[in-house]
C-alpha positions in Angstrom: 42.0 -16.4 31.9 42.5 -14.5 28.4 45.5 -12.9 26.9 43.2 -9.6 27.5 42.2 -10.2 31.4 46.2 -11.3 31.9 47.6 -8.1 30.0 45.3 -5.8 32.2 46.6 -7.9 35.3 50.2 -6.9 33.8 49.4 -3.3 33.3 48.5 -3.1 37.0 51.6 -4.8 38.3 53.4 -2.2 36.4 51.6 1.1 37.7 51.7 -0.7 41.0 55.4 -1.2 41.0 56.4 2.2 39.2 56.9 4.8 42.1 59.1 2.6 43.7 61.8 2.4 41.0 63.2 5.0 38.6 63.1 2.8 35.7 60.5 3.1 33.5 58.4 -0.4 33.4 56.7 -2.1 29.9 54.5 -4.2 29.0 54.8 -5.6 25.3 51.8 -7.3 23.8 53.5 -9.1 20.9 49.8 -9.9 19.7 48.5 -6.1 19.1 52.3 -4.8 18.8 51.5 -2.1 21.9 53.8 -1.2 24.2 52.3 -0.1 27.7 53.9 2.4 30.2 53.1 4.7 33.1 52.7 8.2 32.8 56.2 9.0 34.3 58.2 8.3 30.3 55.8 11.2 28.6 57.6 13.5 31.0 60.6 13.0 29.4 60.2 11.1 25.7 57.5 12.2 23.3 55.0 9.4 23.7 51.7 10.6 23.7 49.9 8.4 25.8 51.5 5.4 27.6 48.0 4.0 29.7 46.7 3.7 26.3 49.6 1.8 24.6 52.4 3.1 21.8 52.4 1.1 19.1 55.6 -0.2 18.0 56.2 1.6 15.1 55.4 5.2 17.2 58.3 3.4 20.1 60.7 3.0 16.8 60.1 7.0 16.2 61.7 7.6 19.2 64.8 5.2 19.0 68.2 6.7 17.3 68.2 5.9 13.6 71.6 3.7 13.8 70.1 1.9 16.8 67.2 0.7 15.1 68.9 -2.6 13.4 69.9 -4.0 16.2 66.7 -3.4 17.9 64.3 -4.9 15.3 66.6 -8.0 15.0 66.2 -8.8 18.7 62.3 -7.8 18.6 61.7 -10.4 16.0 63.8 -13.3 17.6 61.3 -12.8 20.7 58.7 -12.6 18.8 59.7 -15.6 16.7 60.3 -17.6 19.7 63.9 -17.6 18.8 65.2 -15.5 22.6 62.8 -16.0 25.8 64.7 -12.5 27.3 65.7 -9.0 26.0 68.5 -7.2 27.3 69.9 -4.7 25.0 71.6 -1.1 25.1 70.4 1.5 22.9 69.5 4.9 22.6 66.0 7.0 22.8 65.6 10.6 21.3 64.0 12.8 24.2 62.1 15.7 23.9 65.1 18.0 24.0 66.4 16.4 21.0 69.1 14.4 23.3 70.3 11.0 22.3 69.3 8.9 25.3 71.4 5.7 26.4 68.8 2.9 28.0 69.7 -0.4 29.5 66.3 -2.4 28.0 65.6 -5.4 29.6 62.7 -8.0 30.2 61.4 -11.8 30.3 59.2 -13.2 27.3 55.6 -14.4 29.3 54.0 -17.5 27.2 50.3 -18.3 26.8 48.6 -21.1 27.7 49.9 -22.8 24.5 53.6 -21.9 25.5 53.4 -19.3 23.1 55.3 -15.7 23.1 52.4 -13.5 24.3 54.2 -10.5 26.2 57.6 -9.1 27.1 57.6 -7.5 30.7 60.3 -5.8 31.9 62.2 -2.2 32.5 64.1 0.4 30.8 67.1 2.3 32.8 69.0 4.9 32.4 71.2 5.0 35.1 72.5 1.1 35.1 74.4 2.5 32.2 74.8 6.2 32.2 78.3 6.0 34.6 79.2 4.0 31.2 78.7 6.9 28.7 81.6 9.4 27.8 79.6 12.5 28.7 81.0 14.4 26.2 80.5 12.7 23.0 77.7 10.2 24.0 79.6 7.3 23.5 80.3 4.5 25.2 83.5 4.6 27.2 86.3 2.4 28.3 84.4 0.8 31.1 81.5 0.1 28.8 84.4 -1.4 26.4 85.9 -4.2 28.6 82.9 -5.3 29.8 81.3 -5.6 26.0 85.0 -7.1 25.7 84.5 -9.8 28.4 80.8 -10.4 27.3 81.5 -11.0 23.5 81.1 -13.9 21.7 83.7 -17.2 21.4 84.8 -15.7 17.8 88.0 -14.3 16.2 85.8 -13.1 12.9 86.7 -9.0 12.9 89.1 -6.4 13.7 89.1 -3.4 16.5 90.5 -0.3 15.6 91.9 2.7 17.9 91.5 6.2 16.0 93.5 8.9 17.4 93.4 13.0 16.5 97.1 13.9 15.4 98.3 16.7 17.3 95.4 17.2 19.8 97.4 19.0 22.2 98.5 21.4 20.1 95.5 22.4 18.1 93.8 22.9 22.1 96.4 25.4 23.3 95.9 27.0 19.6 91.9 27.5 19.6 91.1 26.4 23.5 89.5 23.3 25.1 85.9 24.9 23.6 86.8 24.0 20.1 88.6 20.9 20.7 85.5 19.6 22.9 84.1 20.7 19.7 86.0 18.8 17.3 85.5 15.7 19.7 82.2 15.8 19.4 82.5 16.4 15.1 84.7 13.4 15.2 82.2 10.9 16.9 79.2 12.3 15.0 81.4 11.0 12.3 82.2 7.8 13.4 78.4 7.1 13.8 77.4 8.8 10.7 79.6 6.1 8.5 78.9 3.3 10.9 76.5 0.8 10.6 74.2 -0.7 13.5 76.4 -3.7 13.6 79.4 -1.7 14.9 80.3 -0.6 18.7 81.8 3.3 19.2 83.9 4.3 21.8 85.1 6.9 23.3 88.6 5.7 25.2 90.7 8.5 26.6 91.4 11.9 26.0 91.4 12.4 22.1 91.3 8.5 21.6 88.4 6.5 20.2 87.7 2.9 19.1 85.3 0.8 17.2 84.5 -2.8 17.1 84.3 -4.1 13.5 82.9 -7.8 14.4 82.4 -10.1 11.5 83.7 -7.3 9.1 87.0 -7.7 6.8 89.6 -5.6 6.5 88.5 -3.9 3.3 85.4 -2.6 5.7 88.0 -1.0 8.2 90.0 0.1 5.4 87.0 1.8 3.9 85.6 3.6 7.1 88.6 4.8 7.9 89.3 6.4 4.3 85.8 7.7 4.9 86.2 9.3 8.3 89.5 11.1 7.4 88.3 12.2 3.9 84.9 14.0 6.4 87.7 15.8 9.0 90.6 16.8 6.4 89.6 20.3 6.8 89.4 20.5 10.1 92.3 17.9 11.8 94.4 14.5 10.6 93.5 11.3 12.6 96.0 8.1 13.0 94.5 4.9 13.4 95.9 1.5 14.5 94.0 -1.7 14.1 94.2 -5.6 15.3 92.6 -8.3 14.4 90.9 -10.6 16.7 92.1 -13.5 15.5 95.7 -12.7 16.8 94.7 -12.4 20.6 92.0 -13.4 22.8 89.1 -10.5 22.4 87.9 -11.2 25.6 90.7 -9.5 27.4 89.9 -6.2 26.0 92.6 -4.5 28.0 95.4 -6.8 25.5 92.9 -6.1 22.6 93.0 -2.3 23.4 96.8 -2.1 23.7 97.5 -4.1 20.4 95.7 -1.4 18.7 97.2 1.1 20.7 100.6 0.0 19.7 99.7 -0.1 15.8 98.3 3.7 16.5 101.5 4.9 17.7 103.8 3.1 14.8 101.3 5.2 12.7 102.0 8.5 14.6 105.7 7.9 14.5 105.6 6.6 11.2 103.8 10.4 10.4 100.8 10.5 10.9 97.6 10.4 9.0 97.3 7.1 8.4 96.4 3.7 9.6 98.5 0.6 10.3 97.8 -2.7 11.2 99.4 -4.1 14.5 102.8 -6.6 13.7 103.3 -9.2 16.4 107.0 -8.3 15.6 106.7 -5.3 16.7 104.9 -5.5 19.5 107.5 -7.6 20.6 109.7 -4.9 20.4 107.6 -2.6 22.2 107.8 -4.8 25.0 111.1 -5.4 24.7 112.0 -1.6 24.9 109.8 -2.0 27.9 111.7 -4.4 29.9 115.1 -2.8 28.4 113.9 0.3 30.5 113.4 -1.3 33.1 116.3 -2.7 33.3 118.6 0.4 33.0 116.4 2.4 35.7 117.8 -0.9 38.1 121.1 -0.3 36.7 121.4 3.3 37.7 119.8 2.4 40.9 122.3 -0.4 41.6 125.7 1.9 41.1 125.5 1.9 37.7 125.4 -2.3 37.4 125.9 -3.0 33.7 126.8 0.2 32.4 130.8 0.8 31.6 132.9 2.3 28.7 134.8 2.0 25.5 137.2 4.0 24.8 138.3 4.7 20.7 141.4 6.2 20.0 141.3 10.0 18.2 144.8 10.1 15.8 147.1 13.0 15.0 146.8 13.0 10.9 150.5 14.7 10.8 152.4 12.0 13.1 149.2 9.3 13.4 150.3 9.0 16.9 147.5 8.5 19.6 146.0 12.3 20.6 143.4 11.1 22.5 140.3 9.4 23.1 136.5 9.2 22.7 134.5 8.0 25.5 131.6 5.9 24.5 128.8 4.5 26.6 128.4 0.7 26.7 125.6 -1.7 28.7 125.9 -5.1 29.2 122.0 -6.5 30.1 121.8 -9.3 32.0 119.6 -11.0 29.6 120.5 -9.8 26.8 123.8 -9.3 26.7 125.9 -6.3 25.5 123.0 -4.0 24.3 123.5 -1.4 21.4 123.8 2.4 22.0 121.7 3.0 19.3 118.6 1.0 21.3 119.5 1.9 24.9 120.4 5.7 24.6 117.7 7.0 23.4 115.5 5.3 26.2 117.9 6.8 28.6 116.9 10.1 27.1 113.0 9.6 27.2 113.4 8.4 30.4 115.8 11.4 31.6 118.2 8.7 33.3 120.4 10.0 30.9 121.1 13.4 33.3 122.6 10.8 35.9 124.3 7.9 33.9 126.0 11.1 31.9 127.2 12.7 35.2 128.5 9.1 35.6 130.1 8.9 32.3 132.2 12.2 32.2 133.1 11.4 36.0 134.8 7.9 35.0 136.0 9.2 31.7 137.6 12.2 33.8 139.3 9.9 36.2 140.7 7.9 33.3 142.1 10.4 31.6 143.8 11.3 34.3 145.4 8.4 34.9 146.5 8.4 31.3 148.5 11.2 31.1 150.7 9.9 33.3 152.0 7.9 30.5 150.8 10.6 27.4 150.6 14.0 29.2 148.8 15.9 26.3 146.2 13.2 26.4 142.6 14.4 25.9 139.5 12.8 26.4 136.1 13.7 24.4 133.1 12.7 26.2 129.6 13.5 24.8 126.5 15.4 26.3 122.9 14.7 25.8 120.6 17.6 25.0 118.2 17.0 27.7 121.8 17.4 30.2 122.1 20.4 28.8 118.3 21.8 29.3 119.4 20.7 33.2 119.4 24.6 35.0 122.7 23.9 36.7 124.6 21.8 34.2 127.0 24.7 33.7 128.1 24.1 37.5 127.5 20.5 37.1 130.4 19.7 34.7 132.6 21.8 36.3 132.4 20.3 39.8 133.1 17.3 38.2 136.4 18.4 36.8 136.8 20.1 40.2 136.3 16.9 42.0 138.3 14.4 39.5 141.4 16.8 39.3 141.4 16.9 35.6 142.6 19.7 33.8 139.8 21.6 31.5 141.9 21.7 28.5 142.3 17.8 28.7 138.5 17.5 27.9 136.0 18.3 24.8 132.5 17.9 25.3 130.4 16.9 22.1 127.2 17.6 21.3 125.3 15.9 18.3 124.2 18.5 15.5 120.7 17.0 15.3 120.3 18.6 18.7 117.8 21.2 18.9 120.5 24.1 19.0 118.8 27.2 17.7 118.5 28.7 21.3 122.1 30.0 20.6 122.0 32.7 23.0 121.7 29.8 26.0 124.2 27.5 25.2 126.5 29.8 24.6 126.3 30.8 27.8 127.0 27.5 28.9 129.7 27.3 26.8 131.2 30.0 27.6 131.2 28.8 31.6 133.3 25.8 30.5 135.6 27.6 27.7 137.2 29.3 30.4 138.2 26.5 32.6 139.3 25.1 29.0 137.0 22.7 28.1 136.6 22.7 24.2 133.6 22.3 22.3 132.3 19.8 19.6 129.8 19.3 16.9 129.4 15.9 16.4 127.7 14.4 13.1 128.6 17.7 11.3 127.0 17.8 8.2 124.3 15.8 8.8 121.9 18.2 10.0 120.3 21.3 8.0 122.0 24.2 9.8 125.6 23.2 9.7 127.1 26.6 8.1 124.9 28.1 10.6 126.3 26.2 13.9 130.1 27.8 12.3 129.0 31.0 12.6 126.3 31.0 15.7 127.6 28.4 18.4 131.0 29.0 20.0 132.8 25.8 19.3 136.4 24.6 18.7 135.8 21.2 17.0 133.7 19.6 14.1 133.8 16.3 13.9 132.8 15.2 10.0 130.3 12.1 10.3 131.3 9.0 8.5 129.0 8.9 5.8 131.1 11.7 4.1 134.5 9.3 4.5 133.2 6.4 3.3 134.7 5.6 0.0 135.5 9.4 -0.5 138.8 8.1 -2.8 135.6 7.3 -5.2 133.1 9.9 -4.5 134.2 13.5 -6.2 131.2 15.3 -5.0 131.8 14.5 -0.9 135.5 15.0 -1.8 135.0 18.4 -3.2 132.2 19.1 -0.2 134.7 17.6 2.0 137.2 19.9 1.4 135.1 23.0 1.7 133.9 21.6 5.0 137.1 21.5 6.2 138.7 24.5 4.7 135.4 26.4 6.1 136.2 25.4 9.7 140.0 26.5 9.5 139.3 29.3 8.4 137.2 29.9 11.5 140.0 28.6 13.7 138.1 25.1 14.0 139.8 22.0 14.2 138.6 18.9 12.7 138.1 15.4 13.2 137.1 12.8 10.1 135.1 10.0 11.8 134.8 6.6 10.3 137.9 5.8 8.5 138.4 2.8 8.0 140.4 1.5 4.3 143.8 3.3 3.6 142.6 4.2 0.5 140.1 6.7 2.9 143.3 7.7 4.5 145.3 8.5 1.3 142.3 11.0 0.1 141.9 12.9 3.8 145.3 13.0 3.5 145.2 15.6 1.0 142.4 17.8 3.0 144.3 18.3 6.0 141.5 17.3 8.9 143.6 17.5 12.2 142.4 14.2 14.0 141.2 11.0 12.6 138.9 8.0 13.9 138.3 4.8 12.5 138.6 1.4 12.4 141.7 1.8 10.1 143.4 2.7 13.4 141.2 0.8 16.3 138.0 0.4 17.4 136.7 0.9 20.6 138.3 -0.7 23.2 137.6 -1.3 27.0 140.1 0.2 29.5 142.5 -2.8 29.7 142.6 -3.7 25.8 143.2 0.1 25.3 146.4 0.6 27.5 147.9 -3.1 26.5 148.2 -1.5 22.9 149.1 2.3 23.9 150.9 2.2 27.1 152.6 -1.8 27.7 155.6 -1.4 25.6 156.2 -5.2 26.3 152.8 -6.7 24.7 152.2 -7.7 21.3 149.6 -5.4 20.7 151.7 -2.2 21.6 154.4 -3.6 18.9 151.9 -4.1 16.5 150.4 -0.6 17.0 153.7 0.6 16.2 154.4 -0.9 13.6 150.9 0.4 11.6 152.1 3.9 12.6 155.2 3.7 10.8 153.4 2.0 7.9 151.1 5.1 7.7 153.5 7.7 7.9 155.7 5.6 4.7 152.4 5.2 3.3 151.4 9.4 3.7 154.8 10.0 2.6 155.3 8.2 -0.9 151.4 8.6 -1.9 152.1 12.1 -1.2 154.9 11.7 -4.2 152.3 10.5 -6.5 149.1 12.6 -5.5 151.4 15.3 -6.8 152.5 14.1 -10.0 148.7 13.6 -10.5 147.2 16.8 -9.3 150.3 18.9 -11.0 151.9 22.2 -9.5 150.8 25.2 -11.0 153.2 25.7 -13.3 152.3 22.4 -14.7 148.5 23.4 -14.7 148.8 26.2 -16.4 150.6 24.4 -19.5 148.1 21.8 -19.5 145.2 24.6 -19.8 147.0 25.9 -22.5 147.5 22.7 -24.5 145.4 22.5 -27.7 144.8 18.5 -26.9 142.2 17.8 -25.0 142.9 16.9 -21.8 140.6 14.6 -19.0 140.6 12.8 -16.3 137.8 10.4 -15.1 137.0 7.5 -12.5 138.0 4.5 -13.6 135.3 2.4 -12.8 132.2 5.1 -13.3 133.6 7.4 -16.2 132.5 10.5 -13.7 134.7 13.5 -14.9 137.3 15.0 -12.3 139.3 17.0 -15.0 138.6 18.5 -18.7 141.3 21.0 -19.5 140.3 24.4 -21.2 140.5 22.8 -24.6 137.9 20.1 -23.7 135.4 22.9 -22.2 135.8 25.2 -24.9 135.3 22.4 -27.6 132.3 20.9 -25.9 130.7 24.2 -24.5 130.4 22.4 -21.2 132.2 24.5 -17.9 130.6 22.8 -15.1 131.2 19.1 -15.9 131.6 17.9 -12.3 129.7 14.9 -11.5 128.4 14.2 -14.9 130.6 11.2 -17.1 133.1 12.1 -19.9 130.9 9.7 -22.4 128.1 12.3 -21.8 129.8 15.5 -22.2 132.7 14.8 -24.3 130.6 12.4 -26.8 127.0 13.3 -25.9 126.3 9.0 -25.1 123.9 8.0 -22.5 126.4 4.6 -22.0 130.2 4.1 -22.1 131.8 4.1 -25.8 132.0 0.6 -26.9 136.0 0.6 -27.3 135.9 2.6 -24.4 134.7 -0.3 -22.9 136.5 -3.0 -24.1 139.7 -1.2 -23.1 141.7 -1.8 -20.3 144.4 0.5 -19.6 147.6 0.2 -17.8 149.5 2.2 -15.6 152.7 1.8 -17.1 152.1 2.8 -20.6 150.5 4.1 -22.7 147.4 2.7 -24.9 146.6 4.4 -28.2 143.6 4.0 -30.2 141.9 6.5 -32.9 138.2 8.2 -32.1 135.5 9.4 -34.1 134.0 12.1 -32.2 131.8 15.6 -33.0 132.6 15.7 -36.6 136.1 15.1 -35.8 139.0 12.7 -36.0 141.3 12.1 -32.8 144.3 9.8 -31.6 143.3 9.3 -28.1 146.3 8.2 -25.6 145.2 7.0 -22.2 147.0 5.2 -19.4 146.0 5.1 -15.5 147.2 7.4 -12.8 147.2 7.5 -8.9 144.1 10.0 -8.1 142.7 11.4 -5.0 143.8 8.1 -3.3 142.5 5.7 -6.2 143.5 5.2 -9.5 141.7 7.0 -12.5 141.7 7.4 -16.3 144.4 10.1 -17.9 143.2 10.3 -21.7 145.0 13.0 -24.2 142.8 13.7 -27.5 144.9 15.1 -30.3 142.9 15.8 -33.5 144.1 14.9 -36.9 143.8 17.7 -39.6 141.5 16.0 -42.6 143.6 16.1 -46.3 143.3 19.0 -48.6 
């Protein structure tokens, strides 16, 4: 029998077997290049006759453009000998103009020389159509892990997740129409700066992905510059990446959440870019995973694991205890004591926080209690999350807690952080208001750290500002938080606020909040946070060692207060002594010791140099118009005994210069007295 007689005998098996499938079934004569079909695939494709044979150049009209690679390169390996079966996805062009997915598959049938002759077999659409995203055309997750689980023993490549920023938002904007839109914009995009070498998806929701095997990263870091260049007008899209050769990329659902986690470190990190996944922080991920875990058992199991420290709040007249802050601890049980700043904000996300802070101010409550038995002014602060207080009821909540605990509301001050989202004023007031009249006092914690501080004085019913730390530290050598500093706190008595300085923790901190009058200080200068039984050995067992030694400091800080007190005057001068020095035709300054910054220029100085506002800038700048310290400047180290004299050169002029060190805003700083020298008739 001849190839012609066997291909006619094919062509009849076909139209034999074609109403009893709903695949379309081929015949491929390698030999003439014709492909041979029934009737039933003109219906739907534009082939004008299939009895007669397509060639395959007329079949490649009707195959999508970016498909056409692949195809050809399979076509040839048959044809070559190379592959004895074909079994391949792509995509037809149908009449409508609709890009078709087909499952194409067939068996290579030899001649009598064991030659490739023909390739018989059938083309389906609906062995893959539950695998297409029916919105965009592109494969979807299914499709994903099984190409995932079929791919090839290699770690050559990289798989990237893309991800539109804000999707939500811009759908309630415009409506679901126009972001079904923009879905489909995006994966026209993807395809139109993809070659045929590279797999689309369409994952989830607003989420696709694209398998970059054998490509380098400059390919991925190219497309993607490409895609989000093409959509900058119309949306921002995050992309996270991994590389095969860190995991296995047969398990696609590990490959897929790699990427995943590199596309949400690029959200958080802001968006609009692309990161690359980090084993490290993967790990981290997963760690915060487990952590969660752990504290949803906690709270399940009485509150296992959770329990609190409790840092003393100091009087700044007496420095006696005035009370204490209540701060949230958790003890994991593998890894240990965790810190706040890891396992709070997952209590938040999670909304655990609502119960493990009911929990809090109810043990805090009790403990105060028990404490003013031996102090009975003492007052606990306790702090409250934002998401408590978006709870309906937590007005009632707080107080049924004081109801059932006994403790009076004037014993207790609930803070609330200033990076809260506060700006619903006319709510939490309300709430406020609730607990102001049982007593309970209100807090800002973290003042100043937020934009809207000034605002939160003058909006938000509160009674206490606690000044973060990052305004204390090393405020004895700061002159700009020392002068904002003082405003901040003569701002907040003026509205009737009292305030507590956080974080103090040298005395020479002390020494400069000494002279701003804050009303409570807390620091590691006086303790740190201590649990319940550490915290009573040093303020309530007169008989221990640490109770003694707590004493002891006291007294050592009001000595301290009183005799730097002697000398912060002699340096800042009283009036009267001010108004001489202004008056004085030498020029009078004092500056940091260690950074030259100006505190002080008398009016002779400003006058002379033209220079009013000389706050934060150095005397070498404004009193000698140097970029750098004078060289004898430099080379001279003054004491604070006497006197050093030395002659200057400076503006056209001809000086004796005295200088000798003072006591300053809690630090030691440069006193220097310029008197000119007339020049000889």
């Amino acid at each position: 029998m001849n190839l012609e007689e066997e291909r006619k005998i094919y062509i009849q098996t076909i139209q034999f077997l074609d109403k009893s499938t709903d695949d379309y079934l081929y015949l491929y004569d390698l030999a003439n290049g014709k492909l041979y079909f029934t009737d039933k695939i003109c219906e739907k494709y534009p082939i004008v006759s299939a009895k007669e044979g397509v060639s395959i150049e007329t079949w490649q009209k009707i195959v999508y453009s970016r498909d056409l690679v692949q195809l050809s390169r399979n076509l040839k390996n048959i044809e070559a000998g190379i592959s004895e079966d074909h079994n391949m996805e792509y995509r037809l062009v149908d009449r409508e103009g609709n890009k078709i997915w087909i499952n194409c598959r067939g068996n290579v049938l030899k001649d009598k020389d064991g030659h490739p002759a023909f390739l018989m077999g059938s083309i389906s659409e609906s062995a893959v159509k539950h695998r297409v995203d029916t919105l965009t055309g592109l494969w979807n997750f299914e499709k994903f892990t099984e190409d995932m689980n079929k791919s090839p023993e290699e770690d050559e490549g990289y798989f990237m997740v893309l991800g539109v920023d804000n999707f939500r938002d811009i759908n309630m904007k415009n409506g679901r129409t126009f972001g079904n839109h923009l879905l489909k914009m995006i994966s026209e995009t993807l395809e139109e700066h993809s070659d045929g070498t590279m797999r689309l998806y369409r994952l989830d929701g607003d989420q696709f992905a694209v398998d970059f095997l054998r490509k380098k990263s400059e390919d991925v870091t190219d497309f993607y510059c490409a895609v989000k260049a093409e959509l900058e007008n119309y949306c921002t899209v995050s992309a996270g990446v991994v590389q095969y050769s860190v995991t296995d990329r047969k398990d696609g659902v590990m490959v897929y959440q790699y990427a995943e986690n590199a596309l949400n470190r690029a959200k958080k990190a802001g968006k609009n870019m692309m990161l690359f996944f980090s084993s490290e922080d993967y790990q981290k991920n997963l760690d915060k995973i487990a952590l969660q875990n752990e504290l949803r058992d906690a709270v399940m199991n009485d509150f296992r694991g959770f329990f609190l420290c409790y840092q003393p709040q100091i009087d700044n007249r007496t420095f006696t205890v005035y009370g204490a802050e209540a701060l949230l601890r958790f003890e994991s049980p593998t890894k240990g004591v965790v810190s706040p700043a890891e396992f709070i904000p997952l209590l938040e996300q999670s909304r655990l926080i609502c119960r493990v802070g009911e929990w809090v101010l109810q043990t805090a409550a009790r403990q105060c209690l028990e404490w003013r038995n031996h102090i009975p002014e003492f007052h606990m602060s306790v702090n409250i999350s934002y998401v408590q207080l978006r709870q309906e009821d937590i007005a009632a909540r707080i107080l049924d807690i004081l109801d059932a605990t006994g403790l009076p509301g004037n014993a207790l001050t609930l803070e609330v952080t200033e990076s809260m989202q506060l700006q619903d004023y006319s709510y939490f007031n309300k709430i406020f208001y609730e607990w102001k009249r049982r007593g309970v006092k209100i807090a800002i914690d973290d003042f100043g750290t937020g934009y809207s501080s000034l605002s939160y004085l003058k909006s938000i019913d509160i009674d206490e500002t606690k000044i973060d730390r990052c305004f204390v530290t090393r405020i004895q050598c700061n002159a700009y938080n020392y002068r904002l500093l003082n405003n901040m706190i003569e701002l907040a008595h003026c509205a009737q606020i009292q305030v507590c300085c956080e974080g103090v923790e040298t005395e020479e901190e002390l020494a400069a909040l000494q002279e701003l009058h804050p009303d409570v200080l807390q620091g590691f200068l006086f303790a740190k946070p201590y649990k319940k039984e550490e915290f009573e050995k040093i303020y309530f067992q007169k008989n221990s060692q640490e109770y003694k030694e707590r004493i002891r400091k006291e007294h050592h800080f009001r000595y301290m207060n009183k005799n730097e007190n002697i000398e912060l005057l002699k340096a800042l001068r009283k009036d009267e002594i001010v108004n001489i020095v202004e008056n004085m035709e030498e020029i009078i300054y004092v500056s940091n010791k260690d950074t030259r910054e100006l505190y002080y220029m008398n009016a002779a100085g400003r006058k002379l140099t033209g220079i009013y506002d000389y706050k934060g800038q150095n005397c070498y700048k404004v009193l000698h118009d140097q970029d750098q310290p004078c060289e004898d400047c430099a080379g001279r180290h003054l004491k604070r005994e006497e006197f050093s004299v030395w002659e200057k050169h400076s503006m056209g002029k001809h000086y004796i210069v005295k200088g000798k060190l003072i006591p300053w805003l809690g630090s030691m700083a440069r006193l220097e007295i310029a008197t000119e020298i007339p020049k000889e008739n």
